[in-house]
MOPAC internal coordinates of N, CA, C and O (Angstrom, degrees):
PM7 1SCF
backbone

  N    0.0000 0     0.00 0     0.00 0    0    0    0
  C    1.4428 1     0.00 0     0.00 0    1    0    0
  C    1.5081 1   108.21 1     0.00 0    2    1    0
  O    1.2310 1   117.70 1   -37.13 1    3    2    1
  N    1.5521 1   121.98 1   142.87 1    3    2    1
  C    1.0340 1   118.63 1   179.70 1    5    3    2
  C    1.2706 1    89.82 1  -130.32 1    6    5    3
  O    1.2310 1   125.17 1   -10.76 1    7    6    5
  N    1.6355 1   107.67 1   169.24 1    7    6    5
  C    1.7408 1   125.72 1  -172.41 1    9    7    6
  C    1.7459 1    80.73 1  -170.32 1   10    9    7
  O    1.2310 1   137.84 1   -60.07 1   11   10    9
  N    1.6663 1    83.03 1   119.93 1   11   10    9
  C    1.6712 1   105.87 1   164.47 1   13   11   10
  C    1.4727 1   112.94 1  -135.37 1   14   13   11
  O    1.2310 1   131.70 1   -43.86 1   15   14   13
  N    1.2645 1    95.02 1   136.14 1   15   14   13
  C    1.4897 1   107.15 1   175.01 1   17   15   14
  C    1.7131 1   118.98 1  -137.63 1   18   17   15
  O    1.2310 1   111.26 1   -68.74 1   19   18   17
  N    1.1826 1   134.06 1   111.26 1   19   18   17
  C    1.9972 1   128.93 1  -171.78 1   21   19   18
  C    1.2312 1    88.53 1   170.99 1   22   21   19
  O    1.2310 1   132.53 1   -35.59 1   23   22   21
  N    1.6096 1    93.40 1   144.41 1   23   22   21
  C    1.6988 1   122.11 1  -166.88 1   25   23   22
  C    1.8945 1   116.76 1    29.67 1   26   25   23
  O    1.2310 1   138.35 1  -107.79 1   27   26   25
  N    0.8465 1    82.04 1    72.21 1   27   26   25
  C    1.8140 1   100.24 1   172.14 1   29   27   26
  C    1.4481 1   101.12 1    70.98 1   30   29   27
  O    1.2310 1   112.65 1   175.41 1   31   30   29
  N    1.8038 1   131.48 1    -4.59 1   31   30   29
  C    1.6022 1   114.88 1  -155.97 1   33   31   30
  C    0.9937 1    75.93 1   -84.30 1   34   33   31
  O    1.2310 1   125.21 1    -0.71 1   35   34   33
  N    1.8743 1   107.59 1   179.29 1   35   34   33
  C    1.5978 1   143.94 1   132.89 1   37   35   34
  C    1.1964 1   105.76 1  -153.54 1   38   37   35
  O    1.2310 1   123.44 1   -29.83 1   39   38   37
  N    1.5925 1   111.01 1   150.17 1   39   38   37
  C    1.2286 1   135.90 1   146.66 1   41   39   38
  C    1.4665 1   107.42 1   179.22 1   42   41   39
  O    1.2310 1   131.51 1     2.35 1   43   42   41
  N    1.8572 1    95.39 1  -177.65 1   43   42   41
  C    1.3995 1   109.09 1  -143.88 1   45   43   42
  C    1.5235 1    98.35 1  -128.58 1   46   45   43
  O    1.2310 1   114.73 1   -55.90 1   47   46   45
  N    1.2720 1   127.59 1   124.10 1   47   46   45
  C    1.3989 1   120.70 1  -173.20 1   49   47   46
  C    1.6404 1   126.23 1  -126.20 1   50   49   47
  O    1.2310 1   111.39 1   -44.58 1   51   50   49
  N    1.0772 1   133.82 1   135.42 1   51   50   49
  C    1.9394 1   115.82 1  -169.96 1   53   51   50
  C    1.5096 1   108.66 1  -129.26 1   54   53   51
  O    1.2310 1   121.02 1   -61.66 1   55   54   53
  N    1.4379 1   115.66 1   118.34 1   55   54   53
  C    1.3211 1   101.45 1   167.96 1   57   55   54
  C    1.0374 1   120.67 1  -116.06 1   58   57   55
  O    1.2310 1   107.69 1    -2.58 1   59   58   57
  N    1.7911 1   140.58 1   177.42 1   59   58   57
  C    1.3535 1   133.82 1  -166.96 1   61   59   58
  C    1.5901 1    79.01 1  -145.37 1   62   61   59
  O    1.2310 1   122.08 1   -57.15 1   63   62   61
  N    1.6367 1   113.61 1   122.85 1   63   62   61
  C    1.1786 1   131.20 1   131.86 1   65   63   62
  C    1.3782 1   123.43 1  -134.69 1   66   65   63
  O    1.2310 1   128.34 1     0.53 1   67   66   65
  N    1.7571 1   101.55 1  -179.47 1   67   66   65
  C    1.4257 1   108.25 1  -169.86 1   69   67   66
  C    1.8969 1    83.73 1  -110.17 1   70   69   67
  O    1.2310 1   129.85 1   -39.81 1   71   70   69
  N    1.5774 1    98.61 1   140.19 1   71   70   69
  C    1.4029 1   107.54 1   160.55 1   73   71   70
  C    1.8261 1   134.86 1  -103.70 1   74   73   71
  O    1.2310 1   144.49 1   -39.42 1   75   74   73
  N    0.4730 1    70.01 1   140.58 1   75   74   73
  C    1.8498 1    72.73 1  -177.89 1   77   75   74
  C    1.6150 1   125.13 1  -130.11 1   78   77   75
  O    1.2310 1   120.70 1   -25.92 1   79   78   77
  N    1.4128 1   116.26 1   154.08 1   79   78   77
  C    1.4090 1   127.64 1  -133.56 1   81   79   78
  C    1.9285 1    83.49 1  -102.59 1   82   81   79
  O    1.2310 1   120.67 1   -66.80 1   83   82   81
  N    1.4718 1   116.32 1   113.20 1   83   82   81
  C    1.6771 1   111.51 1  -178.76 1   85   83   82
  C    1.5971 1    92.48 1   -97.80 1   86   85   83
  O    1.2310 1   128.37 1    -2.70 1   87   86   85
  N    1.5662 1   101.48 1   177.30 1   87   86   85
  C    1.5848 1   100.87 1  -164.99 1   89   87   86
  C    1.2537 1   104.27 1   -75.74 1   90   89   87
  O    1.2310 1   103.84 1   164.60 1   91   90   89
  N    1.6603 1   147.36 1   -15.40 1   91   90   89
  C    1.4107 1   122.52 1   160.01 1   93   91   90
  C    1.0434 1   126.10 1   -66.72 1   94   93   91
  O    1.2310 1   111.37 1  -175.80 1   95   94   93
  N    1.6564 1   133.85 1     4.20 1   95   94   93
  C    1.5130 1   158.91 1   153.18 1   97   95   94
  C    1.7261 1   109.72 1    95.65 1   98   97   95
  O    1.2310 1   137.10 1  -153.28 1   99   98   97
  N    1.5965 1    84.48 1    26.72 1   99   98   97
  C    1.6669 1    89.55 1   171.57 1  101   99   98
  C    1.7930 1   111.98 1   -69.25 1  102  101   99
  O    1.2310 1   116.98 1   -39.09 1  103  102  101
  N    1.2203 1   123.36 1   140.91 1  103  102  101
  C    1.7675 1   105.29 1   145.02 1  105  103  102
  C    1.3108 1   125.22 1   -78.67 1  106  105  103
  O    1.2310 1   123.66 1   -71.32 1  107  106  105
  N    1.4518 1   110.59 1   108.68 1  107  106  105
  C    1.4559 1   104.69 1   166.23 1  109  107  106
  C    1.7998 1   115.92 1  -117.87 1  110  109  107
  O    1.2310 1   129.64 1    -1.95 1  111  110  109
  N    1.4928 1    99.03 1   178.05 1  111  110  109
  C    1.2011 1    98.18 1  -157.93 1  113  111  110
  C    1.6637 1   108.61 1  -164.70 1  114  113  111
  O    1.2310 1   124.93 1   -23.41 1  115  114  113
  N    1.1384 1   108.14 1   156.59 1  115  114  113
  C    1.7837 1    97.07 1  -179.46 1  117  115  114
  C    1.9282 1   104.38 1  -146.68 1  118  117  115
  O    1.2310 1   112.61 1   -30.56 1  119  118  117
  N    0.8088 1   131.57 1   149.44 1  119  118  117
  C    1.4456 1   141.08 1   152.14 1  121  119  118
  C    1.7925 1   108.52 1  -145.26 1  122  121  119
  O    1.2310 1   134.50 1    27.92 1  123  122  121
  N    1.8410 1    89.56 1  -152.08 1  123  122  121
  C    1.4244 1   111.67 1  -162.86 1  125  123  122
  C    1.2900 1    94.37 1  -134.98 1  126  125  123
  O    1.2310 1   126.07 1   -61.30 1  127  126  125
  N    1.8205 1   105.93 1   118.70 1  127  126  125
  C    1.4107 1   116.47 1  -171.32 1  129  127  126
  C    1.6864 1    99.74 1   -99.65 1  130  129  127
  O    1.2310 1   123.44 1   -45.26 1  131  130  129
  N    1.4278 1   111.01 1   134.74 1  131  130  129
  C    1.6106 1   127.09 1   174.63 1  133  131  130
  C    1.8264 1   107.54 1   -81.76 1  134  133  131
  O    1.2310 1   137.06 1   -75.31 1  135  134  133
  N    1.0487 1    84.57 1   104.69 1  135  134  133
  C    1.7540 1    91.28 1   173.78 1  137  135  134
  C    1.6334 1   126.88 1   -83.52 1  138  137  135
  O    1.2310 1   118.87 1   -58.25 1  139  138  137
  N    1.5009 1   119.75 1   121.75 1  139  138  137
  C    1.4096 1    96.62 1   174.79 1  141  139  138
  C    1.8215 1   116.78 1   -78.37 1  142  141  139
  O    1.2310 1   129.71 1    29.64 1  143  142  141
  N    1.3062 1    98.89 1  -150.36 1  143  142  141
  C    1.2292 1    92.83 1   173.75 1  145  143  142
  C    1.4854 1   139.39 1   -67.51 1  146  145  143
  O    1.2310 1   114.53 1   -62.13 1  147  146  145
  N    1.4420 1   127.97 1   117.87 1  147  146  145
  C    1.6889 1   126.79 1  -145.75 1  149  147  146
  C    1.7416 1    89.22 1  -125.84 1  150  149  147
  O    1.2310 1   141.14 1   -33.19 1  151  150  149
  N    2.0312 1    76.57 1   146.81 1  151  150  149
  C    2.1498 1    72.25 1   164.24 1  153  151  150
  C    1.5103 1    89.65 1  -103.51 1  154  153  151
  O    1.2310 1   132.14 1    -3.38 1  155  154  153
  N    1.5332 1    94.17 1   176.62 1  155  154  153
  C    1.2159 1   111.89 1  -178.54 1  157  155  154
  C    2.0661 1   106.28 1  -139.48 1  158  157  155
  O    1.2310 1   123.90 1   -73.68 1  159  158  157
  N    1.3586 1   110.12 1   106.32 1  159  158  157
  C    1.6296 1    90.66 1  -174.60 1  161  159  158
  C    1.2510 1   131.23 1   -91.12 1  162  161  159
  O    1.2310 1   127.50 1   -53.34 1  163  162  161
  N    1.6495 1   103.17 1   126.66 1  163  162  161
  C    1.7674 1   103.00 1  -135.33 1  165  163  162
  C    2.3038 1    85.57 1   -88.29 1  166  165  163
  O    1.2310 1   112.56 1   167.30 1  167  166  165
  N    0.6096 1   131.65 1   -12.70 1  167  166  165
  C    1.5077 1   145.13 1  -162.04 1  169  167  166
  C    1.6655 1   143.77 1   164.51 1  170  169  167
  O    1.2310 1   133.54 1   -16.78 1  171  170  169
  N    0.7664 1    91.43 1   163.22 1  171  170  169
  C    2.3090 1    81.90 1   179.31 1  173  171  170
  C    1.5009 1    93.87 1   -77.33 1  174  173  171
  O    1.2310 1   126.20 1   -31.83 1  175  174  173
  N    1.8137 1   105.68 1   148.17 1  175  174  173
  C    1.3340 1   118.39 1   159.84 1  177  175  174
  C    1.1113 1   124.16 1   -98.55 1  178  177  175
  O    1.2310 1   124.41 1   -12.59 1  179  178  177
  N    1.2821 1   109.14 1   167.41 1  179  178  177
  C    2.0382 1   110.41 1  -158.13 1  181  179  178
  C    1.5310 1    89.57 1   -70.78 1  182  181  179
  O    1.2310 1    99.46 1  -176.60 1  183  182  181
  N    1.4995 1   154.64 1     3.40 1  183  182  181
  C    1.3508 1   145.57 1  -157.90 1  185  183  182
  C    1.3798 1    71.90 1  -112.28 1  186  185  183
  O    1.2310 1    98.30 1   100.59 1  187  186  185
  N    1.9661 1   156.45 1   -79.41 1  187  186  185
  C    0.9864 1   135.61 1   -53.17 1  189  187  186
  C    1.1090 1   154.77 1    90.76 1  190  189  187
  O    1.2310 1   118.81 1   -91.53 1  191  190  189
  N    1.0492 1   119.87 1    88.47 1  191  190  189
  C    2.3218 1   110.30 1  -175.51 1  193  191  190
  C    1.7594 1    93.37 1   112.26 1  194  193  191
  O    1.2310 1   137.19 1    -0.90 1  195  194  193
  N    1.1045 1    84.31 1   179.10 1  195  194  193
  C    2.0466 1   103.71 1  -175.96 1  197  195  194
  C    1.5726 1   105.99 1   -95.43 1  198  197  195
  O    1.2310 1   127.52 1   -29.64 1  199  198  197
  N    1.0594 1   103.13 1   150.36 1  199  198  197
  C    1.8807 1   119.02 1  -177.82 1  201  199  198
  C    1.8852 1    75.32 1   -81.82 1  202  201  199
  O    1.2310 1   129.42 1   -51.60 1  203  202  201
  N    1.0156 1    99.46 1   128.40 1  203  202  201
  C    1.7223 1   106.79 1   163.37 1  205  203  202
  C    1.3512 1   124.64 1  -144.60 1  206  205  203
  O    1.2310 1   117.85 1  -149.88 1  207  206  205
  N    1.4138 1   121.69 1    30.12 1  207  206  205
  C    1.3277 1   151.36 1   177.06 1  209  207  206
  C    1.7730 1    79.22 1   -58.51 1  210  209  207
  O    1.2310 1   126.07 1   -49.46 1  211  210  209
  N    1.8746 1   105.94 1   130.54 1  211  210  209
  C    1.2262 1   122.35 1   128.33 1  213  211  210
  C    1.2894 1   119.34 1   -16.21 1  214  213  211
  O    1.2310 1   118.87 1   -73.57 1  215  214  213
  N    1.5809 1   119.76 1   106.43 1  215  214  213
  C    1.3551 1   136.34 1   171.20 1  217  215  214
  C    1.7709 1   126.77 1  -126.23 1  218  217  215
  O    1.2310 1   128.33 1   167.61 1  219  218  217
  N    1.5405 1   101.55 1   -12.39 1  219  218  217
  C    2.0675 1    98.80 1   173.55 1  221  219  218
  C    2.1528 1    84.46 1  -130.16 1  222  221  219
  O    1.2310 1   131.25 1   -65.31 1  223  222  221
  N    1.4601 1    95.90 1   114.69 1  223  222  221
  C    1.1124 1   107.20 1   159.54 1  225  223  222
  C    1.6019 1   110.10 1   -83.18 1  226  225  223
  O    1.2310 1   123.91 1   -41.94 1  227  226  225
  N    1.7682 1   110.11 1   138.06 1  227  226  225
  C    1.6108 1   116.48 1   153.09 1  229  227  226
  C    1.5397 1   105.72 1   -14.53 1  230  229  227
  O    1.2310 1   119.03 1   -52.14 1  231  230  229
  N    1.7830 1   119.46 1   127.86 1  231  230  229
  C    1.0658 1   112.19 1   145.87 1  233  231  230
  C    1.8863 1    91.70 1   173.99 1  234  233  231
  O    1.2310 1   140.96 1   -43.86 1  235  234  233
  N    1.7867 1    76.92 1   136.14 1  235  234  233
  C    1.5005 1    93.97 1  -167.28 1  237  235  234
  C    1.7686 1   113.52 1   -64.80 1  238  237  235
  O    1.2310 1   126.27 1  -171.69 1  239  238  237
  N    1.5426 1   105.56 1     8.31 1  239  238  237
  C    1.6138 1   106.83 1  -148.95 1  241  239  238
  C    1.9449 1    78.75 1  -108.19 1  242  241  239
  O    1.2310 1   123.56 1   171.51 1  243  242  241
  N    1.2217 1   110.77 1    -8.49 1  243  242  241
  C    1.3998 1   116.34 1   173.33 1  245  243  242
  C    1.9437 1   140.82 1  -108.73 1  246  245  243
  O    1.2310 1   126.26 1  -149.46 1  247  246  245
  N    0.8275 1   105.56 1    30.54 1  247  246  245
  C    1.9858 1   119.67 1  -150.30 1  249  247  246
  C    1.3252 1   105.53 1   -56.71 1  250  249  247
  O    1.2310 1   115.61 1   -26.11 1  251  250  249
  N    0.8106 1   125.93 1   153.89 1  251  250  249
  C    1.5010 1   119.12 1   167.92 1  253  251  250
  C    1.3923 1   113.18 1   -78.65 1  254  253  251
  O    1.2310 1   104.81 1    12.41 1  255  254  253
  N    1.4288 1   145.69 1  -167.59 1  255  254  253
  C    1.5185 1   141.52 1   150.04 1  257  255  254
  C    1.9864 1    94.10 1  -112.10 1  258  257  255
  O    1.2310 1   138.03 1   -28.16 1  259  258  257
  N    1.2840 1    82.66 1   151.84 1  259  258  257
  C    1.4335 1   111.18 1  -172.68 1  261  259  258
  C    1.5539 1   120.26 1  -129.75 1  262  261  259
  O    1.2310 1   114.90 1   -40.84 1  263  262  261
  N    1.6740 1   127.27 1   139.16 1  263  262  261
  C    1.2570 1    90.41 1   158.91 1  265  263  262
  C    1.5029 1    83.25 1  -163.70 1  266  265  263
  O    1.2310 1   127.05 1   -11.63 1  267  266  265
  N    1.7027 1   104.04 1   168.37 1  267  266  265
  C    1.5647 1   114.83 1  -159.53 1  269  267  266
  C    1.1841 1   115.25 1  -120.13 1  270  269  267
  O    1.2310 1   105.86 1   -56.16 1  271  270  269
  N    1.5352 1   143.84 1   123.84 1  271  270  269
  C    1.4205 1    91.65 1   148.65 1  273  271  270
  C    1.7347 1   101.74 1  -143.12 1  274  273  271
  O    1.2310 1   122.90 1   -29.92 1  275  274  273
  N    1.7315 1   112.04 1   150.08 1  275  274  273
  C    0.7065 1   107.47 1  -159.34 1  277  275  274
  C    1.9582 1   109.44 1  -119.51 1  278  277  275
  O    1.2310 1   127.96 1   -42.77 1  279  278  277
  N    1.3900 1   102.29 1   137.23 1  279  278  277
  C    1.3998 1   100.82 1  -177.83 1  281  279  278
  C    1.7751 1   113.56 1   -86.99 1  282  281  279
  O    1.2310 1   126.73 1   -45.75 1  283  282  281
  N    1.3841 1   104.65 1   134.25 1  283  282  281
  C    1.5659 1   106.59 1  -157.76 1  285  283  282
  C    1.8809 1    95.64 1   -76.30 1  286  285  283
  O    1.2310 1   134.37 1   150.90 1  287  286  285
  N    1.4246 1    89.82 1   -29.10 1  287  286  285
  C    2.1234 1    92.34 1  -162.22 1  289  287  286
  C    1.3799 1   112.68 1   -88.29 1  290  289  287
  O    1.2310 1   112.39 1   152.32 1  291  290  289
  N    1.3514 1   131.97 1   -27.68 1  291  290  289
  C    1.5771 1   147.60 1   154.87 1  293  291  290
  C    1.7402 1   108.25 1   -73.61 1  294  293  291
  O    1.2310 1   114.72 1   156.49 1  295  294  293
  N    1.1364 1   127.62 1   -23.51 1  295  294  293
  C    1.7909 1   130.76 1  -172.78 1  297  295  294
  C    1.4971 1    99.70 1    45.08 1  298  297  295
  O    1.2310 1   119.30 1  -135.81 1  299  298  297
  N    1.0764 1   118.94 1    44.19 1  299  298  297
  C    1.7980 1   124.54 1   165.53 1  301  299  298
  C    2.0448 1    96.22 1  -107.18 1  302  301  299
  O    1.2310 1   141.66 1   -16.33 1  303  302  301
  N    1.7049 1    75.56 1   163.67 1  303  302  301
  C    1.4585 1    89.60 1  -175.26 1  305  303  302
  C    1.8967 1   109.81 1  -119.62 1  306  305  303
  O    1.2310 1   113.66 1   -18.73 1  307  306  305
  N    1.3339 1   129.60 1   161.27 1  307  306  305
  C    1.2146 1    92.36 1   158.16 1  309  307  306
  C    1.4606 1    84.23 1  -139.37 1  310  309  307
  O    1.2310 1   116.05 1   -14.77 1  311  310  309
  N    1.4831 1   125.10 1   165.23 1  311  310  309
  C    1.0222 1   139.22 1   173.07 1  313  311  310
  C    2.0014 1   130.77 1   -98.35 1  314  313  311
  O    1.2310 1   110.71 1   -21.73 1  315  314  313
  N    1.2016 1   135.07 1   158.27 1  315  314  313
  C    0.9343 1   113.94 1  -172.23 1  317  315  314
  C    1.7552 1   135.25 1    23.49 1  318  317  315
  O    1.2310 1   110.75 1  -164.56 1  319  318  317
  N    1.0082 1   135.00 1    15.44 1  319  318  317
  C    1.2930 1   170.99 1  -163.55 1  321  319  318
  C    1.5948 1   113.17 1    58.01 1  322  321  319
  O    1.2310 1   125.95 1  -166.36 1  323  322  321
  N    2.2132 1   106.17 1    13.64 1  323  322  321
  C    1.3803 1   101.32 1   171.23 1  325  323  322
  C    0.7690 1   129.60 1  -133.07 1  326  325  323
  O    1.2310 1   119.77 1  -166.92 1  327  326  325
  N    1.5440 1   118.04 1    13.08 1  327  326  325
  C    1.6047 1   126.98 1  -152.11 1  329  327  326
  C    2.1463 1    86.89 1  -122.29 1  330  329  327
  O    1.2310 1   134.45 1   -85.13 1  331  330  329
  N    1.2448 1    89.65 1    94.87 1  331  330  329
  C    1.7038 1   102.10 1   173.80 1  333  331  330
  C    1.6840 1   133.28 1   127.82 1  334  333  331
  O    1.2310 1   124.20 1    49.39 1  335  334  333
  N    1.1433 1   109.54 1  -130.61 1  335  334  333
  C    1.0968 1   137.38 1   -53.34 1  337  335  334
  C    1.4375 1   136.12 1   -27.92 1  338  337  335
  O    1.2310 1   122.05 1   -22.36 1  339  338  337
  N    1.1045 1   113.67 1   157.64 1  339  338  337
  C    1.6698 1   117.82 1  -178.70 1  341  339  338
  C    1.1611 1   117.76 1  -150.23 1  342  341  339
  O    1.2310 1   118.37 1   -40.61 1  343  342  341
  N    1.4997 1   120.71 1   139.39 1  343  342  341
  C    1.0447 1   153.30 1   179.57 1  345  343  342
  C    2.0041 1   113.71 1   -25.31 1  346  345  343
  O    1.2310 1   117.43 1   -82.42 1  347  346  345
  N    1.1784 1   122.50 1    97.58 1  347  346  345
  C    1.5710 1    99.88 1   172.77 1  349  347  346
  C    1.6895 1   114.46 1   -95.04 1  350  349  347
  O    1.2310 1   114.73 1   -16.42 1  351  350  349
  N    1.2200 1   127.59 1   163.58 1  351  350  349
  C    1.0993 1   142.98 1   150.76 1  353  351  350
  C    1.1398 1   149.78 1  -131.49 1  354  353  351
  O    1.2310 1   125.19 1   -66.35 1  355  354  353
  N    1.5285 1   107.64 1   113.65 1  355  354  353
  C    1.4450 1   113.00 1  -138.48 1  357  355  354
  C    1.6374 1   109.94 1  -104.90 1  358  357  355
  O    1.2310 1   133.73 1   -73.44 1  359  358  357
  N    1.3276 1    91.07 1   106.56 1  359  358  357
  C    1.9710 1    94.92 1   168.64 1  361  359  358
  C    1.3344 1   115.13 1   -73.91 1  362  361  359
  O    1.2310 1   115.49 1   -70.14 1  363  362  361
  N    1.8499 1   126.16 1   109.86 1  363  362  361
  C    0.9220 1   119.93 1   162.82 1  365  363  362
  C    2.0162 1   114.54 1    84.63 1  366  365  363
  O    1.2310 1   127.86 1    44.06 1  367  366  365
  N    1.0343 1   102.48 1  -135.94 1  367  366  365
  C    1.6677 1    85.99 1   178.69 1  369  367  366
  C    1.7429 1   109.15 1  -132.64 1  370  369  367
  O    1.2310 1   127.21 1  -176.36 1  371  370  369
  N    1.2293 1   103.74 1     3.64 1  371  370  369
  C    1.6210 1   113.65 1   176.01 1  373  371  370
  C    1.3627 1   118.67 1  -126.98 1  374  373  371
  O    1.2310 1   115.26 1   148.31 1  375  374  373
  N    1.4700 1   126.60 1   -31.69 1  375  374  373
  C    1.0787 1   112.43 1   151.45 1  377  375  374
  C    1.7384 1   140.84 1   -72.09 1  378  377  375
  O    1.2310 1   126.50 1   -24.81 1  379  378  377
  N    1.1737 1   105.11 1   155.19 1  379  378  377
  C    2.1595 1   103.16 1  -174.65 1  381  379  378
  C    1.8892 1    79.07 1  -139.14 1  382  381  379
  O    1.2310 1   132.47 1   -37.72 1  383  382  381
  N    1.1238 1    93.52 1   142.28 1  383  382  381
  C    1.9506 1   101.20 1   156.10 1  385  383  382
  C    2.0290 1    84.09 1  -129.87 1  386  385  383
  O    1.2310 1   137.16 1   -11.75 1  387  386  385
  N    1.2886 1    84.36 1   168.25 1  387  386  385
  C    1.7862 1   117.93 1  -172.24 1  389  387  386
  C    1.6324 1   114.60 1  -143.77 1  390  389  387
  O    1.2310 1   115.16 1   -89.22 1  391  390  389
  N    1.2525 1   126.78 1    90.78 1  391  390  389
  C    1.3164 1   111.82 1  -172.76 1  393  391  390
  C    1.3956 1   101.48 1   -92.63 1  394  393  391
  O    1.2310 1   117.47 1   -63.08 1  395  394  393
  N    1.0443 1   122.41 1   116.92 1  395  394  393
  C    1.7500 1   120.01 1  -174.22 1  397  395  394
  C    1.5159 1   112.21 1  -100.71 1  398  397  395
  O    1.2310 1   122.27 1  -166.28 1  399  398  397
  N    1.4202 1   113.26 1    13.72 1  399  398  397
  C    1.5755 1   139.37 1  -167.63 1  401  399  398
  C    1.6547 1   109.09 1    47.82 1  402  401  399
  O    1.2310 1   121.29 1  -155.72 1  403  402  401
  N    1.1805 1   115.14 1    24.28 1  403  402  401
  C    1.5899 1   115.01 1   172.19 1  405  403  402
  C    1.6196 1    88.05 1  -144.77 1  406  405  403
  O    1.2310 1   110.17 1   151.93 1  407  406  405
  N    1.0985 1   136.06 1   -28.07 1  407  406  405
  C    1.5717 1   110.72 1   174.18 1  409  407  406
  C    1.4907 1    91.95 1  -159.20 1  410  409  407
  O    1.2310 1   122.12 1     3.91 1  411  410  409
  N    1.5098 1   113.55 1  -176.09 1  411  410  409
  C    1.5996 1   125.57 1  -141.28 1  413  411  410
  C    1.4202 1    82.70 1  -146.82 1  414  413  411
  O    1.2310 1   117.20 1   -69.37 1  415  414  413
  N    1.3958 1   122.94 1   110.63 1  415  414  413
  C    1.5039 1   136.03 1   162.53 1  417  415  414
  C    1.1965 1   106.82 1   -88.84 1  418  417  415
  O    1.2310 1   121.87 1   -47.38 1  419  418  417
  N    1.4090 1   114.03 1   132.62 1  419  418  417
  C    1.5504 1   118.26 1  -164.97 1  421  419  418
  C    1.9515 1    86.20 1  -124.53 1  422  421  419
  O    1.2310 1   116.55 1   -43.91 1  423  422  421
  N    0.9695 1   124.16 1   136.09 1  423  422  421
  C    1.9411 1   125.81 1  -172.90 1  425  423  422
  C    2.0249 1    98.07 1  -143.88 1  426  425  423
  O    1.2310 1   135.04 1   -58.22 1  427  426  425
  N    0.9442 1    88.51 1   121.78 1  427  426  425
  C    1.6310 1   116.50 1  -176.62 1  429  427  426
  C    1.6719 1   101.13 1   -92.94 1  430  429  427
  O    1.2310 1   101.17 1   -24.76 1  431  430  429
  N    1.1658 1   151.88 1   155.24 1  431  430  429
  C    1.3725 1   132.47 1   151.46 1  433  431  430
  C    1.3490 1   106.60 1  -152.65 1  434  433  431
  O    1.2310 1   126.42 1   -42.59 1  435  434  433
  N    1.3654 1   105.25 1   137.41 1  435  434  433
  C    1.3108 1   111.83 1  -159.58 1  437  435  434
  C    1.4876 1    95.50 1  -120.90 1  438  437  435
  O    1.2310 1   116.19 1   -23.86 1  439  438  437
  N    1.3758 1   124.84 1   156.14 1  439  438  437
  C    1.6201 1   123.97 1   178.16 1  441  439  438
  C    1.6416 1   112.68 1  -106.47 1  442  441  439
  O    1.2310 1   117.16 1   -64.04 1  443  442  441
  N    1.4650 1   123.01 1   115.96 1  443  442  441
  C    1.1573 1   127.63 1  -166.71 1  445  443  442
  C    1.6307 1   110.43 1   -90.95 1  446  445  443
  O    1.2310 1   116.46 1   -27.04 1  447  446  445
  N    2.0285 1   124.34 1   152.96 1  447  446  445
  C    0.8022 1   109.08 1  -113.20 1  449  447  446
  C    2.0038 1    68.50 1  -100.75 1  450  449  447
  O    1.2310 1   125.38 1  -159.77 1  451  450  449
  N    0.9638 1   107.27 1    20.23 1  451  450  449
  C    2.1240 1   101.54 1  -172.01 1  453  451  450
  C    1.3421 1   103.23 1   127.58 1  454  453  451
  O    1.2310 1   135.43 1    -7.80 1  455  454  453
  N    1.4601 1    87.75 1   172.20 1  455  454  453
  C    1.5225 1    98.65 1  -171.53 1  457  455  454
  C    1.9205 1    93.57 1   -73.28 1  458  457  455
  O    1.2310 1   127.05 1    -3.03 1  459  458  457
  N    1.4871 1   104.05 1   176.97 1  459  458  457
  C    1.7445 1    94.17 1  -153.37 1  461  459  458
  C    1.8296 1    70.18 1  -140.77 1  462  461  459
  O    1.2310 1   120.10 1   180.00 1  463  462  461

């Protein structure tokens, strides 16, 4: 789950992937993150400041791509392969938070039962 909030944005985003162990024994992982409603600032207005009117409505017919990967021996994360690394903190054995100082990654992880 993501929650962003800086310079007038917000929104809220969730993705579901499976991670897997690459040979430097990172977990990485990739999906398609569901975005809620995001601004986007299309230019300056004749007053001042950014047009930041709501512009990508929720919709599953739209996802973003995503991808993770996370180092088990540092507990950093990095994102899209450029946004980091950063710090995780892990409540317990399923929760991770990520403060990336513009939004707060919240990561659930659940253990799946095999390949199917």
């Amino acid at each position: 789950m993501t929650n962003y909030q800086a310079n007038q944005q917000g929104w809220g985003g969730y993705t579901e992937i499976r991670l897997g162990r690459s040979a430097n024994g990172h977990l990485v992982g990739s999906g398609s993150r569901l975005i809620s409603t995001r601004t986007i600032p299309l230019g300056n207005l004749s007053g001042g400041g950014f047009d930041t009117r709501p512009r990508q409505p929720f919709s599953i017919q739209e996802p973003d791509p995503m991808s993770y990967d996370i180092d088990p021996q540092s507990g950093k994360i990095t994102f899209q392969g450029q946004y980091g690394p950063y710090d995780m903190t892990c409540l317990g054995n399923k929760f991770a938070i990520v403060n990336t100082w513009d939004s707060l990654e919240t990561f659930t992880f659940f253990k799946t039962r095999g390949p199917r």
